[in-house]
C-alpha positions in Angstrom: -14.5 -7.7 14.1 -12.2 -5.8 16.0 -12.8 -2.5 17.2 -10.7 0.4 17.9 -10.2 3.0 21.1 -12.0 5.4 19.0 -14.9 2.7 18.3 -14.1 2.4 14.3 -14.5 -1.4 13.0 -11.3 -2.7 11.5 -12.3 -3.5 8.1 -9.3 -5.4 6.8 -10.5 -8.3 5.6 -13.9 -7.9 6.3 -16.5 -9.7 4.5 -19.5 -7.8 6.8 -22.0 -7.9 3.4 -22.1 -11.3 3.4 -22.6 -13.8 0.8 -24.8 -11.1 -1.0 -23.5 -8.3 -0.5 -19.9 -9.5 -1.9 -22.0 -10.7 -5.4 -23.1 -7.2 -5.5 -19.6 -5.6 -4.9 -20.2 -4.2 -1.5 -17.5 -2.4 -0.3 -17.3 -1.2 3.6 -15.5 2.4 3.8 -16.0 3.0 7.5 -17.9 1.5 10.5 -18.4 2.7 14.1 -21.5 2.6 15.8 -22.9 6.0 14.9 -21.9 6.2 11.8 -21.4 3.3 8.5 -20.4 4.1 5.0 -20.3 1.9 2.0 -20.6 1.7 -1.6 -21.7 -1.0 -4.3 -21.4 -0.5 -8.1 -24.4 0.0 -10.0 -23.6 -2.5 -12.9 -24.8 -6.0 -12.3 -27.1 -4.0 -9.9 -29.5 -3.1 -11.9 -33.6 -3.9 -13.0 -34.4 -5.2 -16.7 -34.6 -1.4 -18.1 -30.6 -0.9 -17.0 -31.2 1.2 -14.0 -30.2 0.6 -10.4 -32.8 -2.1 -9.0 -34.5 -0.5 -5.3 -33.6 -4.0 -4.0 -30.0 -3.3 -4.6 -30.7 0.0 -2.5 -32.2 -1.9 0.0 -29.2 -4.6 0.6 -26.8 -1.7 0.7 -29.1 0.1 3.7 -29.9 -2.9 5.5 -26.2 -3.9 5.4 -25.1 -0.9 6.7 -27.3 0.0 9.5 -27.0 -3.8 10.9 -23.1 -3.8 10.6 -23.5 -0.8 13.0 -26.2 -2.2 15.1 -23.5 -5.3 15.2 -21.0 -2.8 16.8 -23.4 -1.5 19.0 -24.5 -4.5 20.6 -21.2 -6.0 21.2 -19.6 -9.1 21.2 -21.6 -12.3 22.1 -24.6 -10.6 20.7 -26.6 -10.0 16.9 -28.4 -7.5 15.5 -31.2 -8.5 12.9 -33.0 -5.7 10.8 -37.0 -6.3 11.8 -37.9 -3.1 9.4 -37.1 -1.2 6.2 -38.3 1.4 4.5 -37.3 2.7 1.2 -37.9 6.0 -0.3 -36.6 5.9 -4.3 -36.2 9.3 -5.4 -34.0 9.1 -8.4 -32.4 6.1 -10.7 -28.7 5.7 -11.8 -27.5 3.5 -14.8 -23.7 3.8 -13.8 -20.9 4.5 -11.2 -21.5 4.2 -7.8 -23.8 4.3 -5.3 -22.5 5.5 -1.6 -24.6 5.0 1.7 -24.1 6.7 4.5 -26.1 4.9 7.9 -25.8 7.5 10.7 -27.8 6.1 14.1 -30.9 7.6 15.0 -31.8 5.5 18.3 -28.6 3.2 20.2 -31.0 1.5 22.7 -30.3 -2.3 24.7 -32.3 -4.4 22.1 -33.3 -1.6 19.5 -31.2 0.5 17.2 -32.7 2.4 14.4 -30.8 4.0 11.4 -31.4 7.2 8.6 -29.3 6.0 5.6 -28.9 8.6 3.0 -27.8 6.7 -0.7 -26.2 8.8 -3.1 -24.7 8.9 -6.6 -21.4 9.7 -7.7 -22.5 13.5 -8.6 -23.5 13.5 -5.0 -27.2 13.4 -5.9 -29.8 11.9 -3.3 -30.9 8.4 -4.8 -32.6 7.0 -1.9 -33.7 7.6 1.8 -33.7 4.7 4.1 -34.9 3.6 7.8 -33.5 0.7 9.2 -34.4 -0.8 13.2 -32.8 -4.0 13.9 -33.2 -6.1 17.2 -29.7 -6.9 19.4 -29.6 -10.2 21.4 -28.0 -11.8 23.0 -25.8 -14.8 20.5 
């Protein structure tokens, strides 16, 4: 991943969900390393009863805080999330959902996240922490 004078990721190309996150649509908007965005569609997201599944929330936090942890650190290390929290405070059945990861705590071997998930009417769907642990590759 190459990274800019400004410290912005270059996305083009990028596959920085992984495997899962490109079967549930990920899409990276913007990556530094105070600040991701990214959004993932809410259909073939969802939970038997049609609505978003909190896993799905999870994936899209997880994968945003670490992809910014991942610029933090540097090349010739990895970050790895060590703890999540998820805080569900409204479904959605369609659209979108948007997370924005914005860094909390940029230490040596410790970064910890707030991601804020939204809808497409802007409307708070879920609060997330992430902390992921940088080493060395």
């Amino acid at each position: 991943m190459a990274i800019d004078a400004d410290g912005l990721a270059d996305l083009t190309g990028a596959n920085m969900g992984g495997d899962l996150g490109e079967r549930m649509g990920l899409e990276m908007l913007e990556a530094s390393s105070e600040r991701v965005v990214g959004r993932m569609p809410v259909e073939g997201n969802t939970q038997p009863y049609g609505l978003l599944h909190g896993g799905a929330s999870c994936v899209l936090a997880e994968t945003l805080g670490s992809v910014g942890s991942m610029i933090h650190a540097g090349e010739g290390r990895v970050a790895m999330g060590i703890e999540i929290n998820a805080t569900h405070h409204r479904s959605a059945t369609q659209g979108h959902i948007t997370g924005v990861a914005e860094a909390v705590h940029l230490g040596r071997t410790l970064a910890t996240w707030d991601i804020t998930i939204t809808d497409d009417q802007g409307r708070r769907v879920c609060t997330s922490r992430l902390t992921c642990l940088m080493r060395d590759a």
